[in-house]
N, CA, C and O atoms as CSV, one atom per row, in Angstrom:
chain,resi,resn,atom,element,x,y,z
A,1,UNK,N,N,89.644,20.413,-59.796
A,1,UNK,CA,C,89.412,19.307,-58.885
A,1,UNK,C,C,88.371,18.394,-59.522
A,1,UNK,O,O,87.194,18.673,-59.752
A,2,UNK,N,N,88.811,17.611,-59.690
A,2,UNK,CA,C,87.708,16.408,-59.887
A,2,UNK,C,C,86.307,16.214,-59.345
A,2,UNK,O,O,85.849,16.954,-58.474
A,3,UNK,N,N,85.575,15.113,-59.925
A,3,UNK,CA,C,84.547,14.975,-58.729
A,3,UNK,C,C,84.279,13.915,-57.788
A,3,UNK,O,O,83.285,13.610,-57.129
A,4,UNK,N,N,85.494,13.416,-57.914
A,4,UNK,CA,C,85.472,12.394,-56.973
A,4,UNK,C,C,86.253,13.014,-55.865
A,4,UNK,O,O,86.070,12.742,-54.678
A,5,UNK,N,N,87.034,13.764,-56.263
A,5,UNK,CA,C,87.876,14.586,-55.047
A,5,UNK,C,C,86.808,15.805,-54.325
A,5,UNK,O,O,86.908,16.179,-53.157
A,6,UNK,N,N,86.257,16.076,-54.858
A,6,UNK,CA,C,85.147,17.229,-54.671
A,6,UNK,C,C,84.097,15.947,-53.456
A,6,UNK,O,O,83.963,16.089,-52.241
A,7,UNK,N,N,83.757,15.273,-53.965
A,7,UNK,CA,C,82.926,13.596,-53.200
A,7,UNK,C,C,83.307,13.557,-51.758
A,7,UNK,O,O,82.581,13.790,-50.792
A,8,UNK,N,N,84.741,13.175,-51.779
A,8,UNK,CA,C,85.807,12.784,-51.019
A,8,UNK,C,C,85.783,13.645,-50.075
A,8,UNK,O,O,85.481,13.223,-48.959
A,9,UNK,N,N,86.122,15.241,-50.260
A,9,UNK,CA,C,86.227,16.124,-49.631
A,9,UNK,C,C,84.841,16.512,-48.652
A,9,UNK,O,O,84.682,16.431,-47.434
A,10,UNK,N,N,84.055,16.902,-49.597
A,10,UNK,CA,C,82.750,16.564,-49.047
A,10,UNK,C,C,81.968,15.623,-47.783
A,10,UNK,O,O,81.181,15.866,-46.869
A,11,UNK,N,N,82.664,14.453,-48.303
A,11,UNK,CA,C,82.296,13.005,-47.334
A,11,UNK,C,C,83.061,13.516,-46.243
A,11,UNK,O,O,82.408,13.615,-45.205
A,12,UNK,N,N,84.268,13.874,-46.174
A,12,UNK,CA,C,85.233,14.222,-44.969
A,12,UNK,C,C,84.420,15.210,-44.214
A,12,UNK,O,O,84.007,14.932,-43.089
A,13,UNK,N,N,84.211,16.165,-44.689
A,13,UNK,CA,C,83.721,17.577,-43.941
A,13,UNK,C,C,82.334,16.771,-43.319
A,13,UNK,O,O,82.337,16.435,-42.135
A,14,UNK,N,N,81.281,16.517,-44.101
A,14,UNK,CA,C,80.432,15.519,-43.405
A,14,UNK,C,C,80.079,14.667,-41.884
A,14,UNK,O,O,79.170,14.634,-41.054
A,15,UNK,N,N,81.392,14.035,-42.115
A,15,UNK,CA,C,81.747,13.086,-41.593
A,15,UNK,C,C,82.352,13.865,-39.912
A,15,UNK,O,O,82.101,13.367,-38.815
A,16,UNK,N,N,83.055,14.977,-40.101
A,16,UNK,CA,C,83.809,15.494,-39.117
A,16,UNK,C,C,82.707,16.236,-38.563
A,16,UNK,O,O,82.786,16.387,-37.344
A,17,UNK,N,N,81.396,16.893,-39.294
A,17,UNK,CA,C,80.541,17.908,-38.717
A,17,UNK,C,C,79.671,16.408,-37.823
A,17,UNK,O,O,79.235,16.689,-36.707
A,18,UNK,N,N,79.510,15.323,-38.182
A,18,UNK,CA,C,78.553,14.551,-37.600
A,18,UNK,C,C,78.892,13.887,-35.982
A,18,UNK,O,O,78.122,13.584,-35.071
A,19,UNK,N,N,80.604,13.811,-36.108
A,19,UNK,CA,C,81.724,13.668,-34.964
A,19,UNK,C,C,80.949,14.781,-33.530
A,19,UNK,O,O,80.425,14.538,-32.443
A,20,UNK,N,N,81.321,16.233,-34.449
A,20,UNK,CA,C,80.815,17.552,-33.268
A,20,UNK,C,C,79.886,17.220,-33.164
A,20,UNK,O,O,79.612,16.620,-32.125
A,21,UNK,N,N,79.077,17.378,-33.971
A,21,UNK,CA,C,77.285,17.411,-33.510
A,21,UNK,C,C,76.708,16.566,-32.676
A,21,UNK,O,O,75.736,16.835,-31.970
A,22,UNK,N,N,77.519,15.089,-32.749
A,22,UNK,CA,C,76.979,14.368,-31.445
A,22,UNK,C,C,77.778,13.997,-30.231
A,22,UNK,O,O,77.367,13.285,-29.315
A,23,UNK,N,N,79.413,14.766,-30.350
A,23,UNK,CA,C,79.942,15.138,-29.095
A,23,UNK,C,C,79.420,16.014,-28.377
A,23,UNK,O,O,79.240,15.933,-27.162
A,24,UNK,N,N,79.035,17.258,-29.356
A,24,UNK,CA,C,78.121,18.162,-28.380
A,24,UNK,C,C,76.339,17.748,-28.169
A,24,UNK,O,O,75.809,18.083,-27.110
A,25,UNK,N,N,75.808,17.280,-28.854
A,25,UNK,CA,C,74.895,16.654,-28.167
A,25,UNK,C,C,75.055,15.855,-26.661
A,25,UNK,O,O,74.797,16.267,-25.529
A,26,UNK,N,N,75.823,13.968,-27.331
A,26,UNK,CA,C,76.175,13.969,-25.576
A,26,UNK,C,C,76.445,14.379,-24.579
A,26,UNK,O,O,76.216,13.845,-23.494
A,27,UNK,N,N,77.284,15.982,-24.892
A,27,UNK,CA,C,77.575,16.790,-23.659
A,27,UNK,C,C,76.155,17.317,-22.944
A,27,UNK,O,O,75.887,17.381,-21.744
A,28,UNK,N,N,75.250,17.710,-24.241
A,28,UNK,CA,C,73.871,17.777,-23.330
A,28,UNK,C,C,73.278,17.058,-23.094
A,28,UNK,O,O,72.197,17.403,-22.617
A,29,UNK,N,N,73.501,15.846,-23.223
A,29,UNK,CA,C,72.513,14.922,-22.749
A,29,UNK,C,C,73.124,14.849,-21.522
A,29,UNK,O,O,72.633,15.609,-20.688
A,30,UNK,N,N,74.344,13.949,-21.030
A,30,UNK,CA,C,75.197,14.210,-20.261
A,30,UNK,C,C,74.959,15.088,-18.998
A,30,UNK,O,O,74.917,14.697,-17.832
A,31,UNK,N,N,74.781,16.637,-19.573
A,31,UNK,CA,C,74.792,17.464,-18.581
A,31,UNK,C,C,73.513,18.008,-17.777
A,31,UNK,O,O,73.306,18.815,-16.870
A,32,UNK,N,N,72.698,17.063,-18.659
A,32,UNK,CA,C,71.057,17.604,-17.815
A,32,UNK,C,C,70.930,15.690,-17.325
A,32,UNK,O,O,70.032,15.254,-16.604
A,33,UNK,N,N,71.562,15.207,-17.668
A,33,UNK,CA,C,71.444,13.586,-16.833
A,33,UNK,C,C,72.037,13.881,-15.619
A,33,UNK,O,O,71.370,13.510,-14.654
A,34,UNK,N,N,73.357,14.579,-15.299
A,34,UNK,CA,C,73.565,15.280,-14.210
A,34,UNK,C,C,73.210,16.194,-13.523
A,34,UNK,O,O,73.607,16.457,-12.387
A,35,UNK,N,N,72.543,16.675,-14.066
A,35,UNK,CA,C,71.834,17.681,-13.172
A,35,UNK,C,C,70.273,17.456,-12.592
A,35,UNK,O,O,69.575,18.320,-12.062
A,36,UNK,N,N,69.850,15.766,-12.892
A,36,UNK,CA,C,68.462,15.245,-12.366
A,36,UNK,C,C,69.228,14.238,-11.555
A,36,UNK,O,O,68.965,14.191,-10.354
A,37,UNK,N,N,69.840,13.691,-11.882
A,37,UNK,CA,C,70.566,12.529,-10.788
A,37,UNK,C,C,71.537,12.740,-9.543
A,37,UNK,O,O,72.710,13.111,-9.506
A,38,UNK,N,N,70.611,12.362,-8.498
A,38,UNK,CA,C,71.580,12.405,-7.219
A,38,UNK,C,C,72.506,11.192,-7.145
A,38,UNK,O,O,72.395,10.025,-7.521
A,39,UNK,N,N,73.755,12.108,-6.332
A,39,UNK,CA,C,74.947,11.428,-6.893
A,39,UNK,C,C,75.554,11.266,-7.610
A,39,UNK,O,O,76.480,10.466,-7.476
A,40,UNK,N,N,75.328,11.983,-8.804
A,40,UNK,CA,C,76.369,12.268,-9.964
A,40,UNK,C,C,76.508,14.050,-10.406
A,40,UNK,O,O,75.752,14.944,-10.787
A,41,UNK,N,N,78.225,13.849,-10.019
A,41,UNK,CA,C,78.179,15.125,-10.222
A,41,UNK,C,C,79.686,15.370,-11.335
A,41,UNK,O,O,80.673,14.638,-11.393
A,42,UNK,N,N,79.477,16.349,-11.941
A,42,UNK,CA,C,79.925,16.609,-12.993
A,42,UNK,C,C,80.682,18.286,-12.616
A,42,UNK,O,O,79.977,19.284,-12.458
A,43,UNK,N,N,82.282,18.309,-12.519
A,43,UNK,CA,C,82.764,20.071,-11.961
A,43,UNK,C,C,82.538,21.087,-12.619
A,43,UNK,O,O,81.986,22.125,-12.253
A,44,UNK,N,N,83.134,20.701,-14.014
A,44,UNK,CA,C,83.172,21.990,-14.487
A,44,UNK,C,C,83.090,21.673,-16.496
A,44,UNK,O,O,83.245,20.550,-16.977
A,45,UNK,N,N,82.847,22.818,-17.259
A,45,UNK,CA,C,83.057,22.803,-18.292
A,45,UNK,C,C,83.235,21.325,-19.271
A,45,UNK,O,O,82.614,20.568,-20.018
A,46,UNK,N,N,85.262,21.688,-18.314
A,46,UNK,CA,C,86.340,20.619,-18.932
A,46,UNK,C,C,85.867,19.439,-18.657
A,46,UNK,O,O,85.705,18.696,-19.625
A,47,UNK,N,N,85.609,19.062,-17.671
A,47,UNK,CA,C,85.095,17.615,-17.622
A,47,UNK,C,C,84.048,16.949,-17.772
A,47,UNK,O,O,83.783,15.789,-17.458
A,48,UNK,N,N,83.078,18.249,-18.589
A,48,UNK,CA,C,82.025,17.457,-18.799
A,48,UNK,C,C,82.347,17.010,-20.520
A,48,UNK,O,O,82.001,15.940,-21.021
A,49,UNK,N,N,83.090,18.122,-21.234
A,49,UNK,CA,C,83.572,18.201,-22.551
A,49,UNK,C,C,84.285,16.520,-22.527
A,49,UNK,O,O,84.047,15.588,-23.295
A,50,UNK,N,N,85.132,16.571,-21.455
A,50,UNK,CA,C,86.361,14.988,-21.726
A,50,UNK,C,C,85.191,13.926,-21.397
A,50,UNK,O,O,85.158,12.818,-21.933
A,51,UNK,N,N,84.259,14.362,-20.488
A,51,UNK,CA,C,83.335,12.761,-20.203
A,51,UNK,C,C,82.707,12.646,-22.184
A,51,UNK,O,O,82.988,11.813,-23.045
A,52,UNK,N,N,82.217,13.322,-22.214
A,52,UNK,CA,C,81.479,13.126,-23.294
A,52,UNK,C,C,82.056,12.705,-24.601
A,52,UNK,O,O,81.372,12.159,-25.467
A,53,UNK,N,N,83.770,13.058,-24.778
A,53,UNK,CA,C,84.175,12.213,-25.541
A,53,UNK,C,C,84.610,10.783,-24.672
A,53,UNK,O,O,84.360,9.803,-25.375
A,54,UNK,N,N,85.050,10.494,-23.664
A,54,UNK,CA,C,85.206,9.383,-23.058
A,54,UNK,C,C,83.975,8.368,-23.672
A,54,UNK,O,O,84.162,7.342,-24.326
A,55,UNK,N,N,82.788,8.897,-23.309
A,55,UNK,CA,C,81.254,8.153,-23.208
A,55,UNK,C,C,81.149,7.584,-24.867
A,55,UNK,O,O,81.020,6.458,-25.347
A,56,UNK,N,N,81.251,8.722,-25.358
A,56,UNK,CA,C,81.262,8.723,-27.195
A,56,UNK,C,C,82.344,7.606,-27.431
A,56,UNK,O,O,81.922,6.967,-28.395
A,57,UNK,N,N,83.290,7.176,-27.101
A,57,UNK,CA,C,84.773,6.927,-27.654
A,57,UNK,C,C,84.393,4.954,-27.086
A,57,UNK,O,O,84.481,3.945,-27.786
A,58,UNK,N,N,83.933,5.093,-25.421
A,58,UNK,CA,C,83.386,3.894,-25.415
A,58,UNK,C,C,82.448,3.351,-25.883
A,58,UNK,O,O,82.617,2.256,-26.420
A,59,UNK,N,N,81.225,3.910,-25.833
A,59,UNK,CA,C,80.021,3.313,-26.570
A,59,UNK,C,C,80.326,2.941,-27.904
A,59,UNK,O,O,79.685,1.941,-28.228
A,60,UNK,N,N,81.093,3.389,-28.828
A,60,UNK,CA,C,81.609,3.644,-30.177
A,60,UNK,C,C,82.411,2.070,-29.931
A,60,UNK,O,O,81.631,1.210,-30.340
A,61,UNK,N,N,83.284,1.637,-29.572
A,61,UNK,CA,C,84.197,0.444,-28.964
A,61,UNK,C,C,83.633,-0.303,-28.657
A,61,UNK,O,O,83.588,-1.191,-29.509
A,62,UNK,N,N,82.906,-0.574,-27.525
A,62,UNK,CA,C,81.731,-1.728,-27.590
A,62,UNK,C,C,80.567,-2.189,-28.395
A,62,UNK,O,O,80.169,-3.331,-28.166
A,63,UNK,N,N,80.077,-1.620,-29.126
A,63,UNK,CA,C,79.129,-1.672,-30.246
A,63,UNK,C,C,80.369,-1.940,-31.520
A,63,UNK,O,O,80.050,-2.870,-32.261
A,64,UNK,N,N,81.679,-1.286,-31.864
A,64,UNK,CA,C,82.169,-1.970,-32.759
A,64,UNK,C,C,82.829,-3.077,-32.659
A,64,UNK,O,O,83.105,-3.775,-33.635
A,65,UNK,N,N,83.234,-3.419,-31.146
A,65,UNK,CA,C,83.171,-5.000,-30.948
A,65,UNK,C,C,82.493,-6.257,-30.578
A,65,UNK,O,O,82.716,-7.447,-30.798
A,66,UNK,N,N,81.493,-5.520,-29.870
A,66,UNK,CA,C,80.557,-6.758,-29.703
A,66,UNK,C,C,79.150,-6.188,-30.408
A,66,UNK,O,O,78.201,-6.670,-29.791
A,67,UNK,N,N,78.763,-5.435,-31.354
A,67,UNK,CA,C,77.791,-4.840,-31.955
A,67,UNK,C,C,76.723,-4.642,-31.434
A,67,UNK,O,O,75.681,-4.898,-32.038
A,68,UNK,N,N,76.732,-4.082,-30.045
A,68,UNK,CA,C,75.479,-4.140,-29.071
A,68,UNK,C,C,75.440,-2.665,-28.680
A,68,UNK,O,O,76.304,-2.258,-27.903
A,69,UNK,N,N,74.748,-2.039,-29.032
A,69,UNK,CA,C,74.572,-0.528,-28.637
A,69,UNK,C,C,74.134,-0.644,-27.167
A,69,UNK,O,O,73.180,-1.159,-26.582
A,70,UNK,N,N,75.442,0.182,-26.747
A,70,UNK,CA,C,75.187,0.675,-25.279
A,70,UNK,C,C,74.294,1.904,-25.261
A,70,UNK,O,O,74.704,3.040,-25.503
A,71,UNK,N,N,72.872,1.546,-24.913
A,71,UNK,CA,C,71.771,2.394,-24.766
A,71,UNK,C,C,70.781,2.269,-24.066
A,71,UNK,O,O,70.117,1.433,-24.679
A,72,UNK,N,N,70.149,2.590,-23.041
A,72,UNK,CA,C,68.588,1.675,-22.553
A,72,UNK,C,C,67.715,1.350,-23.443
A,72,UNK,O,O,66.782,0.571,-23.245
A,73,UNK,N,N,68.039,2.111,-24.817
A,73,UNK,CA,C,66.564,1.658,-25.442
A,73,UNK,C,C,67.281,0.973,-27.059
A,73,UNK,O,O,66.647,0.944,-28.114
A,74,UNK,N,N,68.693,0.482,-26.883
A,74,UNK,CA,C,69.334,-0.161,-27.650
A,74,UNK,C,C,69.154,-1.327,-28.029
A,74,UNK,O,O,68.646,-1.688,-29.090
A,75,UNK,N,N,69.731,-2.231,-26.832
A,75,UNK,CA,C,69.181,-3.913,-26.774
A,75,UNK,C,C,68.777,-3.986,-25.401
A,75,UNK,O,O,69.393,-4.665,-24.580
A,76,UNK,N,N,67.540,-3.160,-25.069
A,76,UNK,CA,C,66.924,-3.894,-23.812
A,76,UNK,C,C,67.743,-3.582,-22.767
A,76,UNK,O,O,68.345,-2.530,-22.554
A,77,UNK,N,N,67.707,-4.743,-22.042
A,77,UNK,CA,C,67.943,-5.072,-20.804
A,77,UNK,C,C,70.036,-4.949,-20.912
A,77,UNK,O,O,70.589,-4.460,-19.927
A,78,UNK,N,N,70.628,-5.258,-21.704
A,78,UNK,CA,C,71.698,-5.500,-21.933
A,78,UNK,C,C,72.441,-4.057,-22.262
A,78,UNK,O,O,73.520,-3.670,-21.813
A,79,UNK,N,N,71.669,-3.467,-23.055
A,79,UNK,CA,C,72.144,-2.052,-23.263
A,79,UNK,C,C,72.126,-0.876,-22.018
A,79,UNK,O,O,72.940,-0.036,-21.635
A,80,UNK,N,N,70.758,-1.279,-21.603
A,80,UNK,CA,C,70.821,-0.600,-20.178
A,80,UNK,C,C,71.896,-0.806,-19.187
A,80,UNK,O,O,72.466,0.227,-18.838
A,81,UNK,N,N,72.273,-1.843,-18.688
A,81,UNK,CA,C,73.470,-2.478,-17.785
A,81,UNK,C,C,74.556,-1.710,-18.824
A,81,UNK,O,O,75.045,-0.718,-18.285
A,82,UNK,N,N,74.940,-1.902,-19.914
A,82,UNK,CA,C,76.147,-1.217,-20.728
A,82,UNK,C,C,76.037,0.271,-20.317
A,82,UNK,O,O,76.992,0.825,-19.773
A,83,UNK,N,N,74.454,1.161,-20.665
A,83,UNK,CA,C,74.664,2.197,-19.902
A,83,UNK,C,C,75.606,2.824,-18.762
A,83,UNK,O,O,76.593,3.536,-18.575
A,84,UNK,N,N,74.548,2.013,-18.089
A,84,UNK,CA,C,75.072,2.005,-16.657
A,84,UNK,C,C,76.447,1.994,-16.249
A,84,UNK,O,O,76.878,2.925,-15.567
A,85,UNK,N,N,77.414,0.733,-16.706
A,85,UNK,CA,C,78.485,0.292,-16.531
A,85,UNK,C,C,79.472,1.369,-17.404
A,85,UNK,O,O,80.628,1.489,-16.998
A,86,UNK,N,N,79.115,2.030,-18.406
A,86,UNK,CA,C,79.848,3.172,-19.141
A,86,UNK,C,C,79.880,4.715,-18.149
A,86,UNK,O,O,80.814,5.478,-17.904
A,87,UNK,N,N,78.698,4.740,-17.817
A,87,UNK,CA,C,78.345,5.985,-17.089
A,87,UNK,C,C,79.525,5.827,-15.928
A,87,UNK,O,O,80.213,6.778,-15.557
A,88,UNK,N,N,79.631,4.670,-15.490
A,88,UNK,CA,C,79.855,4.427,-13.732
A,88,UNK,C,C,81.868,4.391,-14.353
A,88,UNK,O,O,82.806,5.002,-13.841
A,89,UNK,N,N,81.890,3.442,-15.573
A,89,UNK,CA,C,83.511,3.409,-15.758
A,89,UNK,C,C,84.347,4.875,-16.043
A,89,UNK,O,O,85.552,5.075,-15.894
A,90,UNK,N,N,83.234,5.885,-16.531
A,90,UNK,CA,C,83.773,7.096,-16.968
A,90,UNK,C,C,84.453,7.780,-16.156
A,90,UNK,O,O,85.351,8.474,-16.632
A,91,UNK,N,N,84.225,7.783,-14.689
A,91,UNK,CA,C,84.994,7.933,-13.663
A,91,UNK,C,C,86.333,7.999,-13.490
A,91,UNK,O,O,86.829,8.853,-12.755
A,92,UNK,N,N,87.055,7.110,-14.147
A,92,UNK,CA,C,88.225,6.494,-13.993
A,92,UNK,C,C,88.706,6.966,-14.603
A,92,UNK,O,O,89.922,6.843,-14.455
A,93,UNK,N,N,88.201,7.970,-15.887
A,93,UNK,CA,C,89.060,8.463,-16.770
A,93,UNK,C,C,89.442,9.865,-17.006
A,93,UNK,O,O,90.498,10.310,-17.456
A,94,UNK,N,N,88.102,10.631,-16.514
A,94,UNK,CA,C,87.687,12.197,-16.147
A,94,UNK,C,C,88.162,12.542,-14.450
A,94,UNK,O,O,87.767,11.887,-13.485
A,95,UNK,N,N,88.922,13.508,-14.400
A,95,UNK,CA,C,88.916,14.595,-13.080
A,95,UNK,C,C,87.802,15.316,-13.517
A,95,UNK,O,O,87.641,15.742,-14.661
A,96,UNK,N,N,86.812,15.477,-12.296
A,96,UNK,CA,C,85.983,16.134,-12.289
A,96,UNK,C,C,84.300,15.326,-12.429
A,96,UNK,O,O,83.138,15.716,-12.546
A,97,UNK,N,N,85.079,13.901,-12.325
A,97,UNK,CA,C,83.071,13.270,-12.835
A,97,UNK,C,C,83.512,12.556,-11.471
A,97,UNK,O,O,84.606,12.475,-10.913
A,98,UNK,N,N,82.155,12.039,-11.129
A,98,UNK,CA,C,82.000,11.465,-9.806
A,98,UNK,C,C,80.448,10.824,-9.355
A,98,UNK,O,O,79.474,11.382,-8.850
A,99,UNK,N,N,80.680,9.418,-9.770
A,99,UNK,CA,C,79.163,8.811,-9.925
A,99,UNK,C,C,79.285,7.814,-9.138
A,99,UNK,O,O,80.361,7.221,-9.211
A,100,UNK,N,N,78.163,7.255,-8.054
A,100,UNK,CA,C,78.012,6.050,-7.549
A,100,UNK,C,C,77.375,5.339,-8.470
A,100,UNK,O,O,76.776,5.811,-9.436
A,101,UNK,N,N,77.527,3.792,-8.096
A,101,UNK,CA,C,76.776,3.101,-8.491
A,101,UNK,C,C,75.170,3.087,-8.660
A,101,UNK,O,O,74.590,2.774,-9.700
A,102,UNK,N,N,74.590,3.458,-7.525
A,102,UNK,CA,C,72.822,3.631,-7.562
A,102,UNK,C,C,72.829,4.763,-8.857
A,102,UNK,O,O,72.151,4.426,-9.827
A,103,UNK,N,N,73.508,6.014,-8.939
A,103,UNK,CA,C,73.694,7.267,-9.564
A,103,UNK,C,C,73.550,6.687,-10.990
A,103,UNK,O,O,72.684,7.042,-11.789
A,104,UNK,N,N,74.549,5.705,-11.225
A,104,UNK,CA,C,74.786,5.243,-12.561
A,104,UNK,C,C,74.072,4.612,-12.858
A,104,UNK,O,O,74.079,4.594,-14.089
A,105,UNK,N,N,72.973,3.661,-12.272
A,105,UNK,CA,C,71.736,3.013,-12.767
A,105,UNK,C,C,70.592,3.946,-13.128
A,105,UNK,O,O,69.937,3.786,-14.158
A,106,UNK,N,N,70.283,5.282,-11.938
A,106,UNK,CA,C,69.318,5.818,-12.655
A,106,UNK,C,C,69.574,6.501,-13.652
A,106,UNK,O,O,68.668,6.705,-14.461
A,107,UNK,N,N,71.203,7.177,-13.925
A,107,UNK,CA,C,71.546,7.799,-14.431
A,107,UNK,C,C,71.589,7.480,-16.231
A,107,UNK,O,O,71.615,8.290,-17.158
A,108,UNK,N,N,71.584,5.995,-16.248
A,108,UNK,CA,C,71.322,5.157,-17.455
A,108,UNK,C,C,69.922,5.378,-18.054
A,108,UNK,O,O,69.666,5.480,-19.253
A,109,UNK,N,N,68.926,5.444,-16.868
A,109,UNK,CA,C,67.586,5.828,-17.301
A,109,UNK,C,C,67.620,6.956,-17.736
A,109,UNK,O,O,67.280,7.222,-18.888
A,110,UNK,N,N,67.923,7.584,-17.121
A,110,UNK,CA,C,67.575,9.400,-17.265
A,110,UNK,C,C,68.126,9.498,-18.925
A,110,UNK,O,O,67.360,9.920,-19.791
A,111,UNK,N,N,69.436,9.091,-19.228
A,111,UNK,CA,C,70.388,9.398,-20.234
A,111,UNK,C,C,69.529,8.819,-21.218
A,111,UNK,O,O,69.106,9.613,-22.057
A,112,UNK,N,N,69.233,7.839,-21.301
A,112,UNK,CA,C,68.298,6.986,-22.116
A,112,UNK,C,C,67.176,7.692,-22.640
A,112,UNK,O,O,66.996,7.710,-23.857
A,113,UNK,N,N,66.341,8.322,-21.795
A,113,UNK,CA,C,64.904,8.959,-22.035
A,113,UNK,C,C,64.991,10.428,-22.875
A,113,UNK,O,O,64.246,10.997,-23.673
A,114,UNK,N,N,66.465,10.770,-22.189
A,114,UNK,CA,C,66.860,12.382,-22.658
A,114,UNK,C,C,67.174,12.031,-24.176
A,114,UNK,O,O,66.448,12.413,-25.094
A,115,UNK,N,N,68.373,11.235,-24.364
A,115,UNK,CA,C,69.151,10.620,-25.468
A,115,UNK,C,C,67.664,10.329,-26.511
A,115,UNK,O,O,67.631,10.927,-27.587
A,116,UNK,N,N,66.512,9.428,-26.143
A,116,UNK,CA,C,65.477,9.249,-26.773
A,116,UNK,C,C,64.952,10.808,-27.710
A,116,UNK,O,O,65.052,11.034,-28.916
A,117,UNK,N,N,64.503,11.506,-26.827
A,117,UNK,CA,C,64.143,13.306,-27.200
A,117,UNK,C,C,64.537,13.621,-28.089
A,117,UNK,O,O,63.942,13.946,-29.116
A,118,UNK,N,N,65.911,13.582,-27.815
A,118,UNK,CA,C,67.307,14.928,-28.292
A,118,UNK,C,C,67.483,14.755,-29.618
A,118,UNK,O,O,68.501,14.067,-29.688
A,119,UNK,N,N,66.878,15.092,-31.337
A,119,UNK,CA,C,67.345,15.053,-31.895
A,119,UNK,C,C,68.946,15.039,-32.297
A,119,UNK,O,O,69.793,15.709,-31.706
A,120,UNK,N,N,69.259,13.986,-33.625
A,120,UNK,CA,C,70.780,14.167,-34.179
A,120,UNK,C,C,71.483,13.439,-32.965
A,120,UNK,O,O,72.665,13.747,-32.815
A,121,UNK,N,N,70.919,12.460,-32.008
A,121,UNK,CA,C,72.409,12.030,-31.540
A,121,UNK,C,C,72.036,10.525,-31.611
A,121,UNK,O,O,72.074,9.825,-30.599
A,122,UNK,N,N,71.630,9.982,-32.974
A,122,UNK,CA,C,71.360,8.641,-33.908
A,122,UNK,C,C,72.820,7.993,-33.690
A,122,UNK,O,O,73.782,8.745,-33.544
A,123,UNK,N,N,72.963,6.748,-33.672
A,123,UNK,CA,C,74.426,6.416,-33.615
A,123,UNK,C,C,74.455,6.339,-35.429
A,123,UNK,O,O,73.608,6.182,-36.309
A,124,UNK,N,N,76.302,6.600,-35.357
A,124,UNK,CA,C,76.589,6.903,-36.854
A,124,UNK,C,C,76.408,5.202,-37.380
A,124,UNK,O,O,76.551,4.904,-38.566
């Protein structure tokens, strides 16, 4: 094998361990943001696993189209509302998540402060 194929291969495996590591991060961030916020509740396992790629899959989409990290401590005031509005849209896509609106504003904070802490969940 070469070493550019050896590179290649490498970069891949990389690349796929950095995918898990901050799907399962968001799942903990995620799952202790739910478990401080009233009004958001989260059933089981499975749906906290599908929110967290949902959350990952949007934030990832809006930052690669309008290059604005959905984060509270991303762009301010703008990232926070993106929070928020991600937390609250995830709904629609997961059986098993279930957030009000008030839920999803503090819930932006909470996620934000935890997300701040939590080593390794840097956007790629």
């Amino acid at each position: 094998m070469s070493n550019s194929q050896s590179q290649t291969n490498q970069n891949t495996g990389s690349t796929a361990l950095q995918v898990v590591v901050r799907l399962i991060a968001a799942a903990v961030v995620l799952a202790i943001t739910a478990f401080f916020t009233p009004g958001f509740t989260i059933n089981n396992i499975w749906s906290l696993a599908i929110a967290a790629v949902v959350l990952t899959v949007l934030d990832y989409l809006i930052a690669k189209f309008t290059g604005i990290q959905a984060s509270p401590f991303g762009k301010g005031f703008i990232g926070f509302a993106l929070a928020a509005i991600i937390l609250y849209v995830t709904q629609f896509f997961v059986a098993g998540y279930s957030i009000s609106w008030m839920a999803a504003i503090i819930g932006a904070l909470i996620y934000g402060v935890i997300d701040y802490f939590i080593p390794g969940t840097q956007k790629m």
